[in-house]
C-alpha atoms as one frame of an Amber mdcrd trajectory, in Angstrom:
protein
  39.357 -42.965 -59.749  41.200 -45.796 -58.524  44.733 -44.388 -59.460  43.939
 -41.523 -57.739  43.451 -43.034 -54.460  46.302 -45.171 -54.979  48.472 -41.917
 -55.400  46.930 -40.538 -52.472  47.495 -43.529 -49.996  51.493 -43.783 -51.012
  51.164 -40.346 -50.652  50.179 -40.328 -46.880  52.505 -43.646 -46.573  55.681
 -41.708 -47.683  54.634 -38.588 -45.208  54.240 -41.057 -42.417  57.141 -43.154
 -43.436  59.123 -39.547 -43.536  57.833 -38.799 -39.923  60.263 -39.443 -36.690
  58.781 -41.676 -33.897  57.731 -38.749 -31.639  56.554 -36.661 -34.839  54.126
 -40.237 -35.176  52.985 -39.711 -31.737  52.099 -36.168 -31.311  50.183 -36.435
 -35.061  48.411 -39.415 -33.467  47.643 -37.775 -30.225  46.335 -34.857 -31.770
  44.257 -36.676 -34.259  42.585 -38.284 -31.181  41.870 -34.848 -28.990  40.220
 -33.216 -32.083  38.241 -35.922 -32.763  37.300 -36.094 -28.885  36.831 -32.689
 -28.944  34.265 -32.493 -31.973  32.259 -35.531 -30.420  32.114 -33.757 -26.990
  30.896 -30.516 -29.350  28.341 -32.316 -30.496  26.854 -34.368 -27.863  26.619
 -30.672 -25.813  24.888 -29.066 -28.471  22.568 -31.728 -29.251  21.649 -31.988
 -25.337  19.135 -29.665 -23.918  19.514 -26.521 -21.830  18.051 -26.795 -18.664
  16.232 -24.153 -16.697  14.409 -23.830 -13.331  10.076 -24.215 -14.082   9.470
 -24.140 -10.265  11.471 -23.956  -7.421  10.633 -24.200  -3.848   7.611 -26.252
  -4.269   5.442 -28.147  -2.398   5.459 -32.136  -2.353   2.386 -32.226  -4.079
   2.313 -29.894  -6.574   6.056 -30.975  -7.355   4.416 -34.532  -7.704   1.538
 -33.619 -10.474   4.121 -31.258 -12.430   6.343 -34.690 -12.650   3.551 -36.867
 -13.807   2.038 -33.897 -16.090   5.622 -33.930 -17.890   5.568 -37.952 -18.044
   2.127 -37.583 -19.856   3.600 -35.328 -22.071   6.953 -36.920 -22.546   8.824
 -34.202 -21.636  12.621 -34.122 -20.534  12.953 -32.927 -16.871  15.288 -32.805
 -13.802  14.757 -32.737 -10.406  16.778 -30.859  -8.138  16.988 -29.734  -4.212
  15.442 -32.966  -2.817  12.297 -32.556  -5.772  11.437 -29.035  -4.628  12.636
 -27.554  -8.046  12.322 -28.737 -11.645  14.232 -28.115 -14.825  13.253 -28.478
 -17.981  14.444 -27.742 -21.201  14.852 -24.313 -21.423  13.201 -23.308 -24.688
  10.018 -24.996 -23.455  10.048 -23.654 -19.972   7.785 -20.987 -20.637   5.191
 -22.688 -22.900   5.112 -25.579 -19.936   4.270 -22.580 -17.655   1.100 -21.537
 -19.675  -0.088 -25.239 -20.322   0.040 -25.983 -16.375  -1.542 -22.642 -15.430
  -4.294 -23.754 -17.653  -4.491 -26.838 -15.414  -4.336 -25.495 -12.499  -0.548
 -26.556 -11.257   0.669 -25.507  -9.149  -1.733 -25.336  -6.313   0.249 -23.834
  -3.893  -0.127 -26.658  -1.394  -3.533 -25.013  -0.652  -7.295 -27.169  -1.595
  -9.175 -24.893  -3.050 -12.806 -24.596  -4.419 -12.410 -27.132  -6.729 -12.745
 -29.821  -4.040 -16.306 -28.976  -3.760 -16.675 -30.290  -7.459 -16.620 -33.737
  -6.764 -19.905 -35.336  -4.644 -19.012 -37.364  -1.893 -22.438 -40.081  -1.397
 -23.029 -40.439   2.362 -21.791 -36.767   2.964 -23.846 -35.031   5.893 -24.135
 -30.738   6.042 -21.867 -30.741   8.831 -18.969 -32.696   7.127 -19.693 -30.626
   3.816 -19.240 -27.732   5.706 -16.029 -28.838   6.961 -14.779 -28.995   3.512
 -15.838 -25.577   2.286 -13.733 -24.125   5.094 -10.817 -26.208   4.293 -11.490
 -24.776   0.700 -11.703 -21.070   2.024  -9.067 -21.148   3.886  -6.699 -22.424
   0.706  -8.154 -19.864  -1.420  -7.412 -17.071   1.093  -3.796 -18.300   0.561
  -3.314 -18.397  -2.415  -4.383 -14.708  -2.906  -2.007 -13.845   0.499   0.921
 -15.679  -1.345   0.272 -13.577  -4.714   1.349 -10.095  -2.672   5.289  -9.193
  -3.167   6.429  -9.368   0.163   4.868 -12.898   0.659   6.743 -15.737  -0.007
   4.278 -18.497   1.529   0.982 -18.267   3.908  -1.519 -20.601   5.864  -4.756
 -19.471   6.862  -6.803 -21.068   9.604 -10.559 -20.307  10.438 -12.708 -21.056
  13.327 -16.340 -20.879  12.311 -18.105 -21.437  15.845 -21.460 -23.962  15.560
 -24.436 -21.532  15.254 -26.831 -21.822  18.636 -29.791 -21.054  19.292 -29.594
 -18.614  22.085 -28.033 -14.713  21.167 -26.289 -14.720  24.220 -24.306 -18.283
  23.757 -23.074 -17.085  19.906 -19.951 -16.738  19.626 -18.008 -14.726  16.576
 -15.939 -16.173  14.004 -11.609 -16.124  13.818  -8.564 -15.948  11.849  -5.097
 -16.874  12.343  -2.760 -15.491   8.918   0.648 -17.111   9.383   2.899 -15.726
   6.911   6.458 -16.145   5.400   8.079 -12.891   4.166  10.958 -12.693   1.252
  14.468 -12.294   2.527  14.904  -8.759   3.031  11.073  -7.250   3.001   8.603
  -6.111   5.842   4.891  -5.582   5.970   3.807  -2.159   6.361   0.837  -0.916
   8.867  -1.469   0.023   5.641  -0.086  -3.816   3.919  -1.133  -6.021   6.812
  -4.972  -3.850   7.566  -5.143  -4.631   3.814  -4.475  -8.586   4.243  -6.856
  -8.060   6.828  -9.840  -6.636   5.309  -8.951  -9.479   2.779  -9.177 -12.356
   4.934 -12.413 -10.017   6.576 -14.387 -10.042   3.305 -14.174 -13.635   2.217
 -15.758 -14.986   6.110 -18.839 -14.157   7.030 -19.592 -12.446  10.240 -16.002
 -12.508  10.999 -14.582  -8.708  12.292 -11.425  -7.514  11.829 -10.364  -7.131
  15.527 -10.455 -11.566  15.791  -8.221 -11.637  12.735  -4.724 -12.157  14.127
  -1.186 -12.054  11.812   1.869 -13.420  12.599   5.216 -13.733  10.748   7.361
 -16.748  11.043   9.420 -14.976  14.084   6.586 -15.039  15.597   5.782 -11.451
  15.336   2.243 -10.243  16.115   1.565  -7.700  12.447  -1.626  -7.245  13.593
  -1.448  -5.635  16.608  -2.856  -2.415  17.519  -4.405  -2.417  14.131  -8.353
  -3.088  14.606  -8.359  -3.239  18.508 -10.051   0.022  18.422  -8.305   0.894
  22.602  -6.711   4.458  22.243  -3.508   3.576  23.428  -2.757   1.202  20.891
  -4.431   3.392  17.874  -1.805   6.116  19.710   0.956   4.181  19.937   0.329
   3.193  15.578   0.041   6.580  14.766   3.414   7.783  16.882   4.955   5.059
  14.948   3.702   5.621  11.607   4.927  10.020  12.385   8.034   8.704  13.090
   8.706   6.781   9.915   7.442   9.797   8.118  10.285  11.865   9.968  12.849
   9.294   8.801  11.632   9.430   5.443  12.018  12.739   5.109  15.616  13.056
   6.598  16.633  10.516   4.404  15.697  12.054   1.229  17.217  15.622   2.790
  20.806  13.660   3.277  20.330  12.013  -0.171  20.438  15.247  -2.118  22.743
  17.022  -0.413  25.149  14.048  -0.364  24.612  13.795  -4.177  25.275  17.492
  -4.807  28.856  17.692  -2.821  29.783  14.215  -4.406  29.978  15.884  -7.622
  31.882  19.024  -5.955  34.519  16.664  -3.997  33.997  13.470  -5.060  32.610
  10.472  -4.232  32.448   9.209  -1.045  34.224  12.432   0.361  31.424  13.693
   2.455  29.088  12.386   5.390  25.667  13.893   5.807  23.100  13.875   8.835
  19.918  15.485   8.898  16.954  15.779  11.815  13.585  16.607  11.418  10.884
  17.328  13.821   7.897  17.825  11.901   4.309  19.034  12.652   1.657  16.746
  12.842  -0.807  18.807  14.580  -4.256  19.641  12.352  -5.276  23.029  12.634
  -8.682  24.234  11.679  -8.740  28.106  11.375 -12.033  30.002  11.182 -12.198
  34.186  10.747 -14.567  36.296  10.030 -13.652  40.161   9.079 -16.113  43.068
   9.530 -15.571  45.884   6.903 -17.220  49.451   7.295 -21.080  49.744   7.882
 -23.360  51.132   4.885 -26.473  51.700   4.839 -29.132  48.879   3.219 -32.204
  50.494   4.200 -33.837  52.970   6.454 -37.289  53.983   7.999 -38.813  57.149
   9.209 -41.792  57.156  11.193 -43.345  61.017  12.523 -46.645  61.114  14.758
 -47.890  65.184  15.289 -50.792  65.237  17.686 -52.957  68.726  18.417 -55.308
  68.616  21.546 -57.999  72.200  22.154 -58.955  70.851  25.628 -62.473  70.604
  24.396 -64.570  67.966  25.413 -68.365  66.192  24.838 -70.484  65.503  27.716
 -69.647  65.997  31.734 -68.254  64.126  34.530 -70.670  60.826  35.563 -72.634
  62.588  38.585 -75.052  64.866  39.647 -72.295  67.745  39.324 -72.974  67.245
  35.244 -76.459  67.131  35.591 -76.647  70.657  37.277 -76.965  73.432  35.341
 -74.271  75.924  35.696 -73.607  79.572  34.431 -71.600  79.966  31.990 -67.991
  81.494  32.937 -65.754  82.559  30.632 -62.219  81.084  30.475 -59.366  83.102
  29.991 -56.156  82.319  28.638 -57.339  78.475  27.354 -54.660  77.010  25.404
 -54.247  73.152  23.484 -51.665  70.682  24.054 -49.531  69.331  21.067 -47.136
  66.437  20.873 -44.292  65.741  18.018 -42.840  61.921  17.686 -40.048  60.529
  15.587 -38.838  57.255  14.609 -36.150  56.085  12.861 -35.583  52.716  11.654
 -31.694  52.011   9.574 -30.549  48.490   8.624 -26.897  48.740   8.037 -24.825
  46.476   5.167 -22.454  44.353   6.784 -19.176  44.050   4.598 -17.644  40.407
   6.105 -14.452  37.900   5.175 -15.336  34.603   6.037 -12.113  32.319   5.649
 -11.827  28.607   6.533  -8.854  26.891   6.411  -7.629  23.702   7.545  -3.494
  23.728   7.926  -2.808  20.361   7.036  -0.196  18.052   9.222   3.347  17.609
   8.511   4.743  21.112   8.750   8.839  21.120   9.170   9.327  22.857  12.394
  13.118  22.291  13.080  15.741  20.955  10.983  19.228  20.412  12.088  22.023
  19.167   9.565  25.403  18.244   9.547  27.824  17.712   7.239  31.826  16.451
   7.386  33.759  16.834   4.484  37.251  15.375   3.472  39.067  18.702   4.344
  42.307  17.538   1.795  40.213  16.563  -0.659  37.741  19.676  -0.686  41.092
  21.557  -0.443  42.139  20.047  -3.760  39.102  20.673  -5.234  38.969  24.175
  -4.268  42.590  25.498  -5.671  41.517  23.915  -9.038  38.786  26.017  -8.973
  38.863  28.835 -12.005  39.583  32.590 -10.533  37.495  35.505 -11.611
């Protein structure tokens, strides 16, 4: 074993002794960069990959994530002044379930489980005070959890109950919220975060619940104000975006159809709608031709011999008188008839409601690439 090495080391002496001076340097230099090269390998696959857990977080829920990873002894980085945390990404999403199951992040909002702990000293009044602080961070953390949301605050003013009717005074809301770059809140989305907010106060109504975007838009106008011309003015708005819907999908297939006759981006399409929104109840009844159902005859026949019992009242009755004959006495005689006929009534009832949205003019126009619709057209096939 030892000769062997021995051979092998004058080996590597003759090559190096055999070697020129720069042929010395560039074996040396490269000897170095691989070995650099392999340590740097190394060290970057035995470090972990980092991935985002949270970003955008609040200074207190980015505070018990931190000390929830100490605890654990798990690797993290902070980025974006401590607003987002990496971890290692293999464990990002089991660190995910096991803070969920805590309750991290809160969202910046105190929720019910404030009321857990018992404060000693703590009067009704301040305990109240608490459970709307509570309500109010529960409310946003279900406003937050909707797709267009990106962050929400929720204040509540529950008025002090008195004891005169007259002198109460009705509970209100104020919904602040932060929308996603790029995303709006529909008329049906904000009555829904209304009625939301609505259902978790008491006695509050939806007309004192106000929302407001960070531009300081008012979402809730119009919505539960019950006054006609606002209800009016929703319901123009609301046809209108129906219209534009409409044209929309109208220029969408017909600009898809001659894109694959003359090519993309070849063509420019415009449509305009005016649609219907009038509901039309239609009642009619239709008579056929009378039968009969039923009918009823009725025939009186009277005979009278002019023959009578007794006389006059007086003393001309009470006389006696000779007989005289009467010539040429007749009787009277009457005929009645009645007739009684019920008639079938053949009828067509219909009752039909014609339901809004009816296209009653529709304009379009369309502006082709006239030398590129020419080329398409001579290399059409002739019949």
């Amino acid at each position: 074993m030892k000769e062997i090495l021995l051979k092998q080391k004058e080996k590597a002496v003759s090559f190096w002794n055999r070697l020129s001076s720069l042929q010395k340097v560039l074996f040396v230099g490269g000897t170095l960069l691989i070995i650099s090269l392999a340590v740097i390998l190394i060290i970057s696959m035995s470090k972990p990959n980092y991935a985002p857990l949270y970003t955008d977080l609040d200074t207190q829920d980015a505070a018990d994530i931190t000390a929830y990873l100490k605890e654990q002894k798990v690797l993290y980085k902070l980025e974006g002044g401590g607003s987002t945390i990496l971890v290692p990404e293999s464990q990002k999403y089991d660190l995910r379930l096991a803070l969920a199951d805590e309750g991290i992040p809160k969202g910046g909002s105190v929720g019910f489980e404030s009321l857990n702990e018992t404060r000693f000293g703590e009067t009704e009044s301040e305990r109240q005070v608490r459970y709307t602080v509570a309500l109010q961070g529960e409310l946003e953390r279900t406003i937050r959890q909707l797709e267009a949301v990106d962050d929400a605050r929720v204040h509540i003013v529950k008025p002090e109950s008195s004891l005169f009717v007259e002198e109460e005074k009705e509970a209100t809301a104020a919904v602040l919220v932060k929308l996603k770059p790029g995303t709006r809140l529909n008329a049906d989305q904000v009555n829904g975060m209304v009625n939301l907010v609505v259902g978790g106060v008491e006695g509050l109504k939806p007309n004192n619940v106000t929302v407001v975007d960070t531009q300081g838009n008012i979402l809730s106008a119009g919505l539960a104000s019950g006054t006609e011309n606002e209800n009016i003015s929703q319901l123009t708005a609301r046809q209108q975006e129906i219209e534009r819907e409409y044209e929309n999908k109208i220029e969408k297939s017909i600009k898809e159809m001659l894109d694959q006759i003359i090519g993309q981006g070849k063509s420019v399409v415009r449509a305009s709608a005016t649609l219907d929104f009038d509901q039309v109840e239609i009642n009619r009844e239709t008579y056929g031709d009378k039968s009969i159902r039923s009918q009823e005859v009725e025939e009186e026949h009277t005979t009278d011999n002019g023959t009578s019992v007794g006389g006059e009242a007086g003393s001309s009755s009470n006389i006696p008188q000779y007989e005289e004959e009467e010539e040429n006495s007749t009787g009277a005689t009457s005929d009645s008839t009645r007739k009684t006929t019920n008639y079938e009534v053949d009828q067509e009832k219909e009752h039909r409601i014609a339901a809004p949205g009816e296209v009653k003019q529709l304009s379009l126009s369309v502006v082709l690439d006239a030398e590129k619709a020419l080329y398409r057209k001579t290399r059409l096939p002739t019949w």
